[in-house]
N, C-alpha and C positions, 0 to 999 in steps of 0.2 A: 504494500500500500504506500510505503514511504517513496519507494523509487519512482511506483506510478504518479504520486505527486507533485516529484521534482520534475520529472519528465515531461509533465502536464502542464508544468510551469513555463519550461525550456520551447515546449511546440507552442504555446500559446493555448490550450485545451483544457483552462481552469473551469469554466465551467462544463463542460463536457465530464471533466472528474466530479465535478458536485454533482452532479445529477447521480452518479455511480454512487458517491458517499449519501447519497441520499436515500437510495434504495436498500443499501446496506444498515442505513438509521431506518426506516422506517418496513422493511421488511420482515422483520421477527413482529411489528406492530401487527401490521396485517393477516399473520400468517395465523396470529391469537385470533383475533377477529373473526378472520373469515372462515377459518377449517376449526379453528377452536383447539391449536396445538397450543399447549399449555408450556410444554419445557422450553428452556431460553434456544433459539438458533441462531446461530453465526454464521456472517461471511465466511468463506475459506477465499486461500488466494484467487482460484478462478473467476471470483466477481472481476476482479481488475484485469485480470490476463490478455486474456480478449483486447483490451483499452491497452496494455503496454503495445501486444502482438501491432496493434491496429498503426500507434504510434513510429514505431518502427519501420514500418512498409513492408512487414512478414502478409505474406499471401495467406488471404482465408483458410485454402484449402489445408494449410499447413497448422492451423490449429488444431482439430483433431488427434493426429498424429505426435505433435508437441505433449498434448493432455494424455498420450498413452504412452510416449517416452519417459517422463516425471513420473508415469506408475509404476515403468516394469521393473525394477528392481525388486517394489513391494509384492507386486504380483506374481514374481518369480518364488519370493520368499515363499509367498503363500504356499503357492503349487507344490513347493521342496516340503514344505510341513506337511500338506497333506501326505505326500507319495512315503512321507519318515515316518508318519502314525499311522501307517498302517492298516486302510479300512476305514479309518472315522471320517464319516463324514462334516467337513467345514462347510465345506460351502456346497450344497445339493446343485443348484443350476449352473455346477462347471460346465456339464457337458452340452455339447452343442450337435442339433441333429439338423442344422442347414449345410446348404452342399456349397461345394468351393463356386468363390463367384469373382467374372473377371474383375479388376478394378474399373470406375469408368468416371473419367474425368467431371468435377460438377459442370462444368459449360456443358454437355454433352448430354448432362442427365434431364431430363421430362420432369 
């Protein structure tokens, strides 16, 4: 949040970031309100991500891929505990029964 700040500052995108800090204030408001989720929720970095990537001139398409780079370390962990204990199940919907699909560029997609 700090660096997308200074960032925000540097590109001229101050309020473009309040609007972001705004949503981050006022979304756990809403979230009571409207669904009636009672425990406190927090931003994670991803609220901002997006606003740094954008800043930057990182292509859309490469956020997704970024947001799955930052996890696979965790995700690898995961996978190693599961395959280390043996049978128990952590996480039931690992498995995936869709079939391999080409990639295909977003311009391209319907």
């Amino acid at each position: 949040k700090d660096y997308a700040r200074t960032l925000a500052k540097k590109m001229g995108q101050e309020e473009r970031f309040g609007l972001i800090e705004s949503i981050e204030r006022l979304g756990p408001e809403l979230m009571r309100d409207v669904r009636g989720i009672k425990k406190p929720i927090c931003a994670n970095i991803d609220l901002y991500s997006g606003f740094v990537y954008a800043m930057l001139g990182i292509p859309e398409e490469l956020y997704t891929p970024f947001f799955a780079l930052a996890r696979l370390a965790g995700w690898a962990a995961h996978r190693m505990e599961e395959l280390y204990v043996a049978g128990r199940i952590i996480r039931p919907a690992y498995n995936s029964y869709l079939k391999n699909r080409i990639y295909m560029p977003l311009r391209e997609r319907s």
